[in-house]
TORMI-633747 format. One record per atom (N, C-alpha, C): atom name; x, y, z; residue number from 1. Coordinates in Angstrom, 2 decimals, always signed. Example, Ala and Ser with C-alpha at 12.3 -4.5 7.8 and 13.67 -1.06 7.14 Angstrom:
BEGIN
("N", (+13.19, -5.69, +7.80), 1)
("CA", (+12.30, -4.50, +7.80), 1)
("C", (+13.20, -3.30, +7.80), 1)
("N", (+12.85, -2.25, +7.08), 2)
("CA", (+13.67, -1.06, +7.14), 2)
("C", (+12.90, +0.03, +7.87), 2)
This chain:
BEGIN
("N", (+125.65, +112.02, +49.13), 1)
("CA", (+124.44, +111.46, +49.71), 1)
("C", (+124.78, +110.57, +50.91), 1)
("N", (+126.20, +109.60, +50.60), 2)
("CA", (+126.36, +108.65, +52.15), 2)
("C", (+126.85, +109.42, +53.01), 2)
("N", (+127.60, +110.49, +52.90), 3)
("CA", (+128.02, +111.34, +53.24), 3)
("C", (+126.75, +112.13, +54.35), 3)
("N", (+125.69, +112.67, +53.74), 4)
("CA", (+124.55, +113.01, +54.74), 4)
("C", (+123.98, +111.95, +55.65), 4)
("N", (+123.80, +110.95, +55.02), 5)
("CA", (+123.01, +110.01, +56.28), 5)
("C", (+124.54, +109.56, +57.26), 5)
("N", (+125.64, +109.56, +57.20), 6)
("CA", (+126.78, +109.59, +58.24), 6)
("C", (+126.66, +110.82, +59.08), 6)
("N", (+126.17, +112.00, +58.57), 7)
("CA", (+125.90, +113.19, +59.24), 7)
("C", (+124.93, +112.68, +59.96), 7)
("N", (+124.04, +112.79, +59.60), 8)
("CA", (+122.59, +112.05, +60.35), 8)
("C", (+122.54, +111.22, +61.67), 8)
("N", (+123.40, +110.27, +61.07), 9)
("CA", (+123.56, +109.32, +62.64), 9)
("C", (+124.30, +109.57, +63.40), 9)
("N", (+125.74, +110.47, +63.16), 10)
("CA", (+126.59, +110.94, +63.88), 10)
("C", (+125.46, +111.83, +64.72), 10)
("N", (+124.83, +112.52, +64.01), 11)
("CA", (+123.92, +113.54, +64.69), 11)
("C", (+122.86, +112.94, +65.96), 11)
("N", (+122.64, +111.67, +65.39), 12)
("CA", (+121.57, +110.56, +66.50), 12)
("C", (+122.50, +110.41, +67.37), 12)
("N", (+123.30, +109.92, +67.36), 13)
("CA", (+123.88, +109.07, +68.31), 13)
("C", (+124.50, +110.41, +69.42), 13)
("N", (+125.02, +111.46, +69.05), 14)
("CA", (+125.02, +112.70, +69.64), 14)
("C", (+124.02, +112.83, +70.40), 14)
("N", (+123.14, +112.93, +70.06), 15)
("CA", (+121.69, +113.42, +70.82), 15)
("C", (+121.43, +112.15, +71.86), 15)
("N", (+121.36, +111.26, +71.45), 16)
("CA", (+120.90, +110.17, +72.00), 16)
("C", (+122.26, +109.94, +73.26), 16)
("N", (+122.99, +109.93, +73.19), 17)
("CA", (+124.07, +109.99, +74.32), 17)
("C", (+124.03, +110.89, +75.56), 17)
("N", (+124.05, +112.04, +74.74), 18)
("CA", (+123.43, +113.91, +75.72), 18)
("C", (+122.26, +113.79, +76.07), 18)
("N", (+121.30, +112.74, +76.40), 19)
("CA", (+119.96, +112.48, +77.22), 19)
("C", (+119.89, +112.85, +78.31), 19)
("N", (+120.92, +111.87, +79.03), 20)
("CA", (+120.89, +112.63, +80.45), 20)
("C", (+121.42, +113.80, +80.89), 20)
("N", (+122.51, +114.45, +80.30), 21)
("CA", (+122.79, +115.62, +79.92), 21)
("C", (+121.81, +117.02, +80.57), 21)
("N", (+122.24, +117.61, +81.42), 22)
("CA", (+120.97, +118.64, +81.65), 22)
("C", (+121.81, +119.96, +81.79), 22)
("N", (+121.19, +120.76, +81.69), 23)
("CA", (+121.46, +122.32, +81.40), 23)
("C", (+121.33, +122.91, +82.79), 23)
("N", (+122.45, +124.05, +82.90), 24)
("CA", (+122.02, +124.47, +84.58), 24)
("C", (+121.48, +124.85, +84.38), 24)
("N", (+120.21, +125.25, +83.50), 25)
("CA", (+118.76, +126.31, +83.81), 25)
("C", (+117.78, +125.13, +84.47), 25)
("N", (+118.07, +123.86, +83.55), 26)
("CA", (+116.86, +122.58, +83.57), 26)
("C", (+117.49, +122.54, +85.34), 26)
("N", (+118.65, +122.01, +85.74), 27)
("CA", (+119.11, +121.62, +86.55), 27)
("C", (+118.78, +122.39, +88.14), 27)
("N", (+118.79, +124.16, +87.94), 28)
("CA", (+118.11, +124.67, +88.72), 28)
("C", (+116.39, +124.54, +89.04), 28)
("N", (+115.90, +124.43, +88.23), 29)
("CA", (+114.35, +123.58, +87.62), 29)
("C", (+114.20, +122.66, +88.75), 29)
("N", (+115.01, +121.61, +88.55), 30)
("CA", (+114.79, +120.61, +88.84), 30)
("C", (+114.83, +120.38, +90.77), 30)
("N", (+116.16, +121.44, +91.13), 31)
("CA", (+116.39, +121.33, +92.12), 31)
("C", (+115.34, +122.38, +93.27), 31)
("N", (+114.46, +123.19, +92.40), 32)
("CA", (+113.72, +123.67, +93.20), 32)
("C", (+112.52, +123.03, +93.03), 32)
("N", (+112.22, +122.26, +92.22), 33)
("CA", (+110.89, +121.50, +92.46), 33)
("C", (+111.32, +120.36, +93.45), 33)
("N", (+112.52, +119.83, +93.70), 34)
("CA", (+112.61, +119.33, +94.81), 34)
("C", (+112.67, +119.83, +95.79), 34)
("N", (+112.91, +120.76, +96.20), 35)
("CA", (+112.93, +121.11, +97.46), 35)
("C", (+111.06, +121.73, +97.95), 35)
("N", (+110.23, +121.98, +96.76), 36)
("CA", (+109.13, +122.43, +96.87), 36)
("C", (+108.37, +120.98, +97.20), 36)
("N", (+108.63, +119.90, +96.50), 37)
("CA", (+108.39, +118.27, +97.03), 37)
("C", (+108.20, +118.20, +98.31), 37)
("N", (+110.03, +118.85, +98.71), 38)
("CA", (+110.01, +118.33, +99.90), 38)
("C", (+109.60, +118.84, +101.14), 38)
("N", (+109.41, +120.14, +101.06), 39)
("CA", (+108.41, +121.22, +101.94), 39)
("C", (+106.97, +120.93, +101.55), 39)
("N", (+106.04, +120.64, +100.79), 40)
("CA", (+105.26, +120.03, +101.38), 40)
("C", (+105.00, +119.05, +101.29), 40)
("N", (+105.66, +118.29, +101.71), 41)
("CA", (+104.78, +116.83, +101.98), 41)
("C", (+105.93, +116.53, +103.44), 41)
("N", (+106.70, +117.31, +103.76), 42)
("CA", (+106.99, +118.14, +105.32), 42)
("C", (+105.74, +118.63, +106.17), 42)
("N", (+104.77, +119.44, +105.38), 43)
("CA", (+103.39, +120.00, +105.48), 43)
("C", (+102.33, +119.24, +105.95), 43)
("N", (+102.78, +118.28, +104.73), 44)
("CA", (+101.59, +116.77, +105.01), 44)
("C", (+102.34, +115.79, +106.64), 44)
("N", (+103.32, +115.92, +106.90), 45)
("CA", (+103.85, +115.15, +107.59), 45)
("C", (+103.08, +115.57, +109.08), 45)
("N", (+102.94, +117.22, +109.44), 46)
("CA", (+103.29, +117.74, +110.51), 46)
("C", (+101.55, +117.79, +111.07), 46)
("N", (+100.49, +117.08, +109.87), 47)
("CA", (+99.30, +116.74, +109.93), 47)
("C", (+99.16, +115.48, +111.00), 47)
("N", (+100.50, +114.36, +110.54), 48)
("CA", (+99.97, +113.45, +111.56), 48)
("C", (+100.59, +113.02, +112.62), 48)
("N", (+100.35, +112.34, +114.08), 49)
("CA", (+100.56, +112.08, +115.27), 49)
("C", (+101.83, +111.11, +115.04), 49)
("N", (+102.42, +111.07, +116.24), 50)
("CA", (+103.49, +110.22, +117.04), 50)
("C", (+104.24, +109.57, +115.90), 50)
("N", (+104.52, +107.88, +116.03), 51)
("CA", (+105.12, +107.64, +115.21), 51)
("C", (+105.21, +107.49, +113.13), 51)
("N", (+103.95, +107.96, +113.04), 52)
("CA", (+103.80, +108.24, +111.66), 52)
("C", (+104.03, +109.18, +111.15), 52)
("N", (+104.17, +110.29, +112.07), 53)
("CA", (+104.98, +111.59, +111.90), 53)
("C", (+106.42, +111.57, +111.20), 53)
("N", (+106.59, +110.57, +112.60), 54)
("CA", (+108.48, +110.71, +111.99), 54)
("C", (+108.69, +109.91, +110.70), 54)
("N", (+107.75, +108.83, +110.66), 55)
("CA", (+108.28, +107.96, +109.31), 55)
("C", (+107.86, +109.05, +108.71), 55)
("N", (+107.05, +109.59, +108.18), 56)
("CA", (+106.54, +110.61, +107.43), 56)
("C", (+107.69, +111.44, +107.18), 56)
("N", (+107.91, +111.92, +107.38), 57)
("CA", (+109.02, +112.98, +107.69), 57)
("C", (+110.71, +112.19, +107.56), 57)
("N", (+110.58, +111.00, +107.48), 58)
("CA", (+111.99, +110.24, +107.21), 58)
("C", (+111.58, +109.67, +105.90), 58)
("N", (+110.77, +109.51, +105.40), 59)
("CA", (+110.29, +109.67, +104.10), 59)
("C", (+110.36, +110.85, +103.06), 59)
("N", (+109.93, +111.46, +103.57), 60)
("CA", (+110.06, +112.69, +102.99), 60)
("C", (+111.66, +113.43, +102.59), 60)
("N", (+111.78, +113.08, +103.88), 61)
("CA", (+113.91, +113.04, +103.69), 61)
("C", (+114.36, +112.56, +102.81), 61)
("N", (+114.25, +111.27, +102.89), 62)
("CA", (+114.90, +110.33, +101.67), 62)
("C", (+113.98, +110.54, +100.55), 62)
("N", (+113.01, +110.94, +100.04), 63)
("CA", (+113.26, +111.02, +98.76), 63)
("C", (+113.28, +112.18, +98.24), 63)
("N", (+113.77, +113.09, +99.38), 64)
("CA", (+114.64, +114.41, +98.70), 64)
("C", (+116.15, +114.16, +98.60), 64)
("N", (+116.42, +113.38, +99.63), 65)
("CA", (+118.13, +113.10, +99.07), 65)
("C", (+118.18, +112.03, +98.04), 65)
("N", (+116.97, +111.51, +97.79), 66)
("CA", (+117.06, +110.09, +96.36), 66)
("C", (+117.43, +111.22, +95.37), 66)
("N", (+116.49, +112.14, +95.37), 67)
("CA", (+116.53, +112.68, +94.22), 67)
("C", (+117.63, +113.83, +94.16), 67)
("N", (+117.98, +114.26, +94.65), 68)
("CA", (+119.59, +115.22, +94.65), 68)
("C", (+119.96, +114.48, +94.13), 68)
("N", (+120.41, +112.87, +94.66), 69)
("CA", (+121.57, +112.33, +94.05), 69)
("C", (+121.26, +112.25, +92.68), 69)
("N", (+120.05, +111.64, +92.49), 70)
("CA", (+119.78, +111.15, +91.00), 70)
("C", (+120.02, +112.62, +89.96), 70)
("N", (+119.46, +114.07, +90.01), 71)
("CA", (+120.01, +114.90, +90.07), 71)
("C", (+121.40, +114.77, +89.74), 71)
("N", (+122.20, +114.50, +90.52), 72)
("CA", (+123.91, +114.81, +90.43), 72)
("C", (+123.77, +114.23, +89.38), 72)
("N", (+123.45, +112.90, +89.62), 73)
("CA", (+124.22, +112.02, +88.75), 73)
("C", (+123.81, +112.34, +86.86), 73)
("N", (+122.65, +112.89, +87.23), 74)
("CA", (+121.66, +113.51, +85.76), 74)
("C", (+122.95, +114.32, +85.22), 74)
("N", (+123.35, +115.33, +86.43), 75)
("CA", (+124.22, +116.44, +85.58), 75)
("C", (+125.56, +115.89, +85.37), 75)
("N", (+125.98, +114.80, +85.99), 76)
("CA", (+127.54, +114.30, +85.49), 76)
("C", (+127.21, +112.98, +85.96), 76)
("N", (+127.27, +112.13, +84.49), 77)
("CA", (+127.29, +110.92, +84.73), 77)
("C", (+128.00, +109.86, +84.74), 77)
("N", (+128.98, +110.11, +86.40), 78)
("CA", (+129.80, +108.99, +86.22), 78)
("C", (+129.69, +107.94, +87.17), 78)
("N", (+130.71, +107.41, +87.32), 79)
("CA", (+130.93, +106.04, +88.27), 79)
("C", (+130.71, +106.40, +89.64), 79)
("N", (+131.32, +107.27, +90.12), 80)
("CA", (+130.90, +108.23, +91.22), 80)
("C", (+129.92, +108.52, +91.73), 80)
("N", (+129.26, +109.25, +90.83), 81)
("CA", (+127.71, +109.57, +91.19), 81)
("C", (+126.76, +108.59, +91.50), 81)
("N", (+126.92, +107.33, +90.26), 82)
("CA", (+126.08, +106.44, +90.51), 82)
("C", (+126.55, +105.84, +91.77), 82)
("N", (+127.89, +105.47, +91.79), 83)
("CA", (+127.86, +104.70, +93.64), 83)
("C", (+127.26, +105.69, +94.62), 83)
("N", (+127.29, +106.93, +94.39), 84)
("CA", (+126.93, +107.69, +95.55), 84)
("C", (+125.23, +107.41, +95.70), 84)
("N", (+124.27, +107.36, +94.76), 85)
("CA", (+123.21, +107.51, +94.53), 85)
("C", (+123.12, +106.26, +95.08), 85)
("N", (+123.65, +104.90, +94.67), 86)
("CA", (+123.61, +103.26, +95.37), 86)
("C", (+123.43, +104.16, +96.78), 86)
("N", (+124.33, +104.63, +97.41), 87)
("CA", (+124.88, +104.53, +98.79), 87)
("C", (+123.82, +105.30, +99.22), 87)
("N", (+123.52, +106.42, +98.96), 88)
("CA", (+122.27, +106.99, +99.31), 88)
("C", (+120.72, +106.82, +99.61), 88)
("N", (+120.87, +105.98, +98.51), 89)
("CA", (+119.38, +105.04, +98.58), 89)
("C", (+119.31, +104.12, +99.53), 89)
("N", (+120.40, +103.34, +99.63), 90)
("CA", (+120.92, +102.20, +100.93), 90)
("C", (+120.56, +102.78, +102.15), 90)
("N", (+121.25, +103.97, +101.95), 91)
("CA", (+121.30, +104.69, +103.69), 91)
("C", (+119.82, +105.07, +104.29), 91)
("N", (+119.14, +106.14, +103.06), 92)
("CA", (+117.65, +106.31, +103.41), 92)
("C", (+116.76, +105.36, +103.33), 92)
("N", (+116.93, +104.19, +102.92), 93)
("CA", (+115.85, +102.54, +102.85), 93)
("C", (+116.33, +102.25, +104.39), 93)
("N", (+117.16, +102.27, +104.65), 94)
("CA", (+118.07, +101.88, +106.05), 94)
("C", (+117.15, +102.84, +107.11), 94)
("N", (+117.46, +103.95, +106.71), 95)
("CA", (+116.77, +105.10, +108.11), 95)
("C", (+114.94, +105.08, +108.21), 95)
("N", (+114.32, +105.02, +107.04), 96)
("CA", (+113.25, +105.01, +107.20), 96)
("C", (+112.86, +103.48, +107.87), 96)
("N", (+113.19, +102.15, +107.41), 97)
("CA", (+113.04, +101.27, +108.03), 97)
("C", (+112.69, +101.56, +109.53), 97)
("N", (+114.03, +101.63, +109.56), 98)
("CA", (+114.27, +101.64, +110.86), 98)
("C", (+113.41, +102.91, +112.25), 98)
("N", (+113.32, +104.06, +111.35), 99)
("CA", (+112.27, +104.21, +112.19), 99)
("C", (+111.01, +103.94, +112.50), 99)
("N", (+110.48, +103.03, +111.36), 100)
("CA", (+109.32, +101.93, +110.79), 100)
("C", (+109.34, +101.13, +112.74), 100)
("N", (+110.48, +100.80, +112.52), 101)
("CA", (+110.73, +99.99, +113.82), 101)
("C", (+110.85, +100.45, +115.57), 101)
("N", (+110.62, +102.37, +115.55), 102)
("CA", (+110.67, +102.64, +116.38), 102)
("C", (+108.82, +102.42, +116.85), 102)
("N", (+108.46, +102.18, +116.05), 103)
("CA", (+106.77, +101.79, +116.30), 103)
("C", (+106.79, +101.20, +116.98), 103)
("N", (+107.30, +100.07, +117.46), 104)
("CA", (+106.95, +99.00, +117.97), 104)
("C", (+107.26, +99.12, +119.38), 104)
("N", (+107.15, +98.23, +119.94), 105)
("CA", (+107.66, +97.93, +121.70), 105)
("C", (+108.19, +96.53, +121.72), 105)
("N", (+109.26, +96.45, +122.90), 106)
("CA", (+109.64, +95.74, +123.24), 106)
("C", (+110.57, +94.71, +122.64), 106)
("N", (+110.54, +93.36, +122.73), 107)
("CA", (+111.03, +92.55, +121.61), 107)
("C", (+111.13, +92.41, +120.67), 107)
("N", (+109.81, +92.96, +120.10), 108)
("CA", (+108.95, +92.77, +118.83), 108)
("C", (+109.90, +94.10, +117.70), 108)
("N", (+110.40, +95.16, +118.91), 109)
("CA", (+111.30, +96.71, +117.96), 109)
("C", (+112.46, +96.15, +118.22), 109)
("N", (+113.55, +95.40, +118.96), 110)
("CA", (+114.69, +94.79, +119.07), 110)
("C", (+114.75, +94.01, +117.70), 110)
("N", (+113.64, +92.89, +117.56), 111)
("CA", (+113.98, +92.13, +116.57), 111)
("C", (+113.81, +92.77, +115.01), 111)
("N", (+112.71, +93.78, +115.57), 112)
("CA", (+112.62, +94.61, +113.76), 112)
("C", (+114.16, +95.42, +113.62), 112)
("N", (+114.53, +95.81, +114.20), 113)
("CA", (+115.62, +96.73, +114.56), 113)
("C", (+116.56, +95.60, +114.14), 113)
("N", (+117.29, +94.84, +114.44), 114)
("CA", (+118.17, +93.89, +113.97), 114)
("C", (+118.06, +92.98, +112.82), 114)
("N", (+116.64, +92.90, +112.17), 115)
("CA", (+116.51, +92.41, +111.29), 115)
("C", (+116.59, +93.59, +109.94), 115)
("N", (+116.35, +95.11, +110.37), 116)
("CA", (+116.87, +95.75, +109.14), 116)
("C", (+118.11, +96.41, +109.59), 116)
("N", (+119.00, +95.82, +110.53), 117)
("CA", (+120.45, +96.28, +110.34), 117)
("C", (+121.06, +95.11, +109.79), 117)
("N", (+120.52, +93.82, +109.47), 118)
("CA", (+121.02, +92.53, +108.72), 118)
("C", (+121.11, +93.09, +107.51), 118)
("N", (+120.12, +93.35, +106.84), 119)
("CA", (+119.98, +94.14, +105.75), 119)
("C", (+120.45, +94.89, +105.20), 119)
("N", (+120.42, +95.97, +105.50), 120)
("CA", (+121.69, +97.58, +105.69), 120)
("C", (+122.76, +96.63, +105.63), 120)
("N", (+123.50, +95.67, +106.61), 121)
("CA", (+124.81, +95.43, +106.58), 121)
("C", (+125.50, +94.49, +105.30), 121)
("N", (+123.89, +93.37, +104.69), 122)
("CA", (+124.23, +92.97, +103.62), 122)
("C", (+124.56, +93.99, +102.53), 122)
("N", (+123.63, +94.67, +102.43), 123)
("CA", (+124.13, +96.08, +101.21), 123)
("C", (+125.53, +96.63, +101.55), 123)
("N", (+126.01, +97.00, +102.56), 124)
("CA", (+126.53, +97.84, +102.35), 124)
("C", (+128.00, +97.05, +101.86), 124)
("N", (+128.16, +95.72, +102.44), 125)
("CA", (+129.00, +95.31, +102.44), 125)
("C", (+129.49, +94.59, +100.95), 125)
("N", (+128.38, +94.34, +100.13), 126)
("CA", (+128.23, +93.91, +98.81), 126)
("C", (+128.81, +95.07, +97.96), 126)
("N", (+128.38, +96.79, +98.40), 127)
("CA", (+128.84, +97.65, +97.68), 127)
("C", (+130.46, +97.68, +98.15), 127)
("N", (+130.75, +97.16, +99.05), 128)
("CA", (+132.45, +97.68, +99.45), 128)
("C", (+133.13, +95.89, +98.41), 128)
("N", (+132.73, +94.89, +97.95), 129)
("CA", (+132.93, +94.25, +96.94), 129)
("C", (+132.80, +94.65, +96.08), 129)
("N", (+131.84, +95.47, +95.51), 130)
("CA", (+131.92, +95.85, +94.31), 130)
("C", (+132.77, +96.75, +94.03), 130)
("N", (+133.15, +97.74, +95.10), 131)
("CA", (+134.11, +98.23, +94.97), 131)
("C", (+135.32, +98.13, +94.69), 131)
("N", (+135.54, +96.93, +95.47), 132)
("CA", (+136.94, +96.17, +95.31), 132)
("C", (+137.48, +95.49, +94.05), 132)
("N", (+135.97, +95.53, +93.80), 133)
("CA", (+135.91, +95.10, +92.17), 133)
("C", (+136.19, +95.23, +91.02), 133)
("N", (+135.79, +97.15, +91.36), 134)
("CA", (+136.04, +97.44, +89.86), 134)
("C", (+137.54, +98.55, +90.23), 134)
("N", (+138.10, +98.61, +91.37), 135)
("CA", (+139.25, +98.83, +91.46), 135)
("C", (+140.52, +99.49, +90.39), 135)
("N", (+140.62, +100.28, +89.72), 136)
("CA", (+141.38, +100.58, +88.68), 136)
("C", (+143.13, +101.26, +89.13), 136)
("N", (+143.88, +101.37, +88.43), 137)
("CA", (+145.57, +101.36, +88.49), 137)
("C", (+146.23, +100.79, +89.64), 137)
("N", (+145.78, +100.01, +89.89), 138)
("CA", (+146.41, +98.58, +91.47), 138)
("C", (+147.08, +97.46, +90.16), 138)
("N", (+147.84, +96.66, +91.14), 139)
("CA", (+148.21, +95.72, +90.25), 139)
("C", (+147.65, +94.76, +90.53), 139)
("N", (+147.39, +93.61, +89.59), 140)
("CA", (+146.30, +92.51, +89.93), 140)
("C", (+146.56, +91.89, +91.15), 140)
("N", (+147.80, +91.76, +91.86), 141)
("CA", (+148.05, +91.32, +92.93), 141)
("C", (+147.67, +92.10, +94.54), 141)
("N", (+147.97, +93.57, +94.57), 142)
("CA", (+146.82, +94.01, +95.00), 142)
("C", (+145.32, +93.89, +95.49), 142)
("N", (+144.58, +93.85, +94.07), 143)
("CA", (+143.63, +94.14, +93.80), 143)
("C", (+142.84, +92.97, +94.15), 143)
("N", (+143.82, +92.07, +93.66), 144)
("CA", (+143.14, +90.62, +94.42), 144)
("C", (+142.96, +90.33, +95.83), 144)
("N", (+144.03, +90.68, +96.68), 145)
("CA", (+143.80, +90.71, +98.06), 145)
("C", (+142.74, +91.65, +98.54), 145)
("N", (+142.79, +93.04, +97.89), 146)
("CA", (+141.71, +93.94, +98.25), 146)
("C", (+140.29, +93.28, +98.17), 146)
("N", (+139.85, +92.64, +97.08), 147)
("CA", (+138.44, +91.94, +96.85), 147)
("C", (+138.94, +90.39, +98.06), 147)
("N", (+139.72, +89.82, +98.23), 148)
("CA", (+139.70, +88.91, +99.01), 148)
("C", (+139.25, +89.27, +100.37), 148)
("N", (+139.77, +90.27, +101.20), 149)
("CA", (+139.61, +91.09, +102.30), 149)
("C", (+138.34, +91.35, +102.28), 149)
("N", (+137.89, +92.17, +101.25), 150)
("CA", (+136.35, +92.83, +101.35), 150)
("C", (+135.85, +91.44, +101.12), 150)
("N", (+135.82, +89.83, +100.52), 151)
("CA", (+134.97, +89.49, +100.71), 151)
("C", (+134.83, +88.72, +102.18), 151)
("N", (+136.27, +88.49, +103.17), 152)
("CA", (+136.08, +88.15, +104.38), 152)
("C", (+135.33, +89.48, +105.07), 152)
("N", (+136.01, +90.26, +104.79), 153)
("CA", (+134.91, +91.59, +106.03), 153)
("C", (+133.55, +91.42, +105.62), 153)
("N", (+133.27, +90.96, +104.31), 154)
("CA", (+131.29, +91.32, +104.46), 154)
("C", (+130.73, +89.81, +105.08), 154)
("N", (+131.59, +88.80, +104.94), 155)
("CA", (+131.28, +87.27, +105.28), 155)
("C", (+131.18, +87.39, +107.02), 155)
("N", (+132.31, +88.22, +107.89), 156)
("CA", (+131.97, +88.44, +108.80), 156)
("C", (+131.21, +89.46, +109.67), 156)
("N", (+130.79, +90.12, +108.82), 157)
("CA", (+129.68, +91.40, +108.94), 157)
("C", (+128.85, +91.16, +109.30), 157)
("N", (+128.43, +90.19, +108.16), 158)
("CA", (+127.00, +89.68, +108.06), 158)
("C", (+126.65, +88.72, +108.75), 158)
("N", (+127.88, +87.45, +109.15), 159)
("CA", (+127.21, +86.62, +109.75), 159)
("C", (+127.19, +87.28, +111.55), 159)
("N", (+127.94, +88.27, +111.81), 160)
("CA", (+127.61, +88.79, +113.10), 160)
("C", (+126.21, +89.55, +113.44), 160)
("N", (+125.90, +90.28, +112.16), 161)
("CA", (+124.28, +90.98, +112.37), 161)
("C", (+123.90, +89.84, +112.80), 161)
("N", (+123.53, +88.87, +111.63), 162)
("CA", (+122.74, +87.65, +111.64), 162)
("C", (+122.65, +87.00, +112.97), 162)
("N", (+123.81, +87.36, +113.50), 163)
("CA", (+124.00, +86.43, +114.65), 163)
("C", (+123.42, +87.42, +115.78), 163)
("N", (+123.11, +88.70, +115.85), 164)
("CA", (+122.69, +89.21, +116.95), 164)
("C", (+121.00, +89.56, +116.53), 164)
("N", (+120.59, +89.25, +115.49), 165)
("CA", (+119.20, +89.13, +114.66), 165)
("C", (+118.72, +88.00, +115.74), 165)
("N", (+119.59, +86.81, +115.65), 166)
("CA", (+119.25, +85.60, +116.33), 166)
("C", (+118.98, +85.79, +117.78), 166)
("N", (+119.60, +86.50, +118.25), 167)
("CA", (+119.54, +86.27, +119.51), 167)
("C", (+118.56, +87.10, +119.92), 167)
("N", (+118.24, +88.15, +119.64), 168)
("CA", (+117.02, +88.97, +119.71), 168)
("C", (+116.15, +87.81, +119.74), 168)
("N", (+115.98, +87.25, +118.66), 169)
("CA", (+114.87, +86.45, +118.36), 169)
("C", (+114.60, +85.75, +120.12), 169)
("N", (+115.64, +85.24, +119.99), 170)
("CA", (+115.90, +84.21, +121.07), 170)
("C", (+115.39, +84.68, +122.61), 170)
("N", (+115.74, +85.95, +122.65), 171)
("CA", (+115.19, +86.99, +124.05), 171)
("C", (+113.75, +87.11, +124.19), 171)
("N", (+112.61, +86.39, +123.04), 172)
("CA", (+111.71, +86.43, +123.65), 172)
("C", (+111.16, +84.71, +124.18), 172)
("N", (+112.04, +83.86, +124.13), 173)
("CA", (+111.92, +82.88, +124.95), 173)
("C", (+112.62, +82.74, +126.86), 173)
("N", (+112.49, +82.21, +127.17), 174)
("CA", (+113.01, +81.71, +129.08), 174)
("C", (+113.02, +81.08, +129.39), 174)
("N", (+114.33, +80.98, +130.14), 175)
("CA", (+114.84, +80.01, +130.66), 175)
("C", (+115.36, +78.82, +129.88), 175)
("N", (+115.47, +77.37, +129.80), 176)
("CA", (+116.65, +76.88, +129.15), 176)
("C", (+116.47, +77.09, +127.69), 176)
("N", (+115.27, +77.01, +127.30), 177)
("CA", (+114.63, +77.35, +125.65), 177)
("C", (+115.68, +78.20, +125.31), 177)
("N", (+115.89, +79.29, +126.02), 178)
("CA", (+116.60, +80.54, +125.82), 178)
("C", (+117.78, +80.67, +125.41), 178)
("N", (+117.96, +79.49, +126.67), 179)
("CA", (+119.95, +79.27, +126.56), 179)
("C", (+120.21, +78.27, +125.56), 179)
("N", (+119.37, +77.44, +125.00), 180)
("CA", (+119.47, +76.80, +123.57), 180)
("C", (+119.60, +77.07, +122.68), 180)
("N", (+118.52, +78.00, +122.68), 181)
("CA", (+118.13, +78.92, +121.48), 181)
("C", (+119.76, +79.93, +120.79), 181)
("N", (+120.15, +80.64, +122.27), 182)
("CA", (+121.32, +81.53, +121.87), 182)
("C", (+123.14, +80.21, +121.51), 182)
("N", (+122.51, +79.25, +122.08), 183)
("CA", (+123.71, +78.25, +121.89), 183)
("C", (+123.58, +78.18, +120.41), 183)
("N", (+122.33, +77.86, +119.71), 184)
("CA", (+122.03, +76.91, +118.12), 184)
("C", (+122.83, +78.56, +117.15), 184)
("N", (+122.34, +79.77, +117.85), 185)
("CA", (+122.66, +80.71, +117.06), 185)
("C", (+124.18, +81.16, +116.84), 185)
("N", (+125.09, +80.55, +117.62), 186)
("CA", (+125.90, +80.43, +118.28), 186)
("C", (+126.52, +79.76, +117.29), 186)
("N", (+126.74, +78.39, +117.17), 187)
("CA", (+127.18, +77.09, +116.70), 187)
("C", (+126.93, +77.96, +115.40), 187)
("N", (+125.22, +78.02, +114.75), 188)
("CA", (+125.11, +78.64, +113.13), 188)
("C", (+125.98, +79.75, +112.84), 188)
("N", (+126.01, +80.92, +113.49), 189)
("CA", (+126.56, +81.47, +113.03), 189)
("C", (+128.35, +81.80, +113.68), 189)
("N", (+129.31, +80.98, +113.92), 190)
("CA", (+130.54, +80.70, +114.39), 190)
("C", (+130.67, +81.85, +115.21), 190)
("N", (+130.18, +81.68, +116.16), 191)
("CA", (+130.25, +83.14, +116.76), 191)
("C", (+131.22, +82.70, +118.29), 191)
């Protein structure tokens, strides 16, 4: 009798593990309803004018490559996949933004434009720490400099976006305002 309910849960915990688990029949399934996603609402895109087009359509992109990845990662779920799927999502939040920002004119698309490459550059640079992070067969001495490095490269990454975020900003003032303005951004961010 203890004997069956050990069967039993061995049997749960089996099942319950193999969730994400998918079958190449499900897996082909899956990958043509994405691509049917993504042709039409390609369809829906080519309905509207100028710049809503393209976000449309850079939308539509990314969440056909969201979902490939998520996909992969459905059919093999490892460490891999999931960073790839991080990195993927990063990249298409990044591209659609940013063409969000080809809307605009003038100062107003400089500063949107630099304020989501601040962004993009915080992510990406957090994932190359985490990387460094979880680092496996290095020796701790290594491994330590590796996460030390990655955390100076994202410290100076970021405070350089930041610092050309600023100065954008700063380009829609003139004359000495201007040259203050890019001095304070200057001094803040050790540039």
């Amino acid at each position: 009798m203890i004997l069956k309910y050990k069967l039993a849960g061995l049997c749960a915990f089996i099942w319950a593990t193999s969730v994400f688990a998918i079958t190449p029949i499900e897996y082909k399934e899956v990958r043509q309803r994405i691509d049917t996603e993504h042709n039409s609402a390609q369809m829906h895109c080519n309905t509207l004018v100028g710049n809503a087009r393209a976000v449309c359509k850079k939308e539509a992109k990314a969440r056909a490559k969201v979902a490939e990845a998520e996909l992969l990662y459905q059919a093999n779920a490892s460490d891999q996949h999931k960073h790839n799927l991080a990195k993927v999502k990063e990249n298409t939040s990044y591209n659609v933004a940013r063409e969000k920002c080809n809307g605009l004119k003038g100062n107003a698309k400089d500063i949107c434009i630099k304020d989501v490459k601040v962004a993009h550059v915080k992510a990406v640079e957090a994932m190359r720490v985490e990387d460094a992070l979880k680092e496996e067969n290095v020796t701790s001495d290594k491994k330590s400099v590796d996460i030390l490095y990655a955390k100076i490269h994202e410290k100076r990454n970021v405070r350089k976006a930041e610092y050309q975020a600023a100065c954008a900003r700063c380009n829609s003032y003139a004359g000495d305002i201007r040259g203050k303005c890019i001095a304070d951004a200057k001094r803040l961010y050790c540039q």
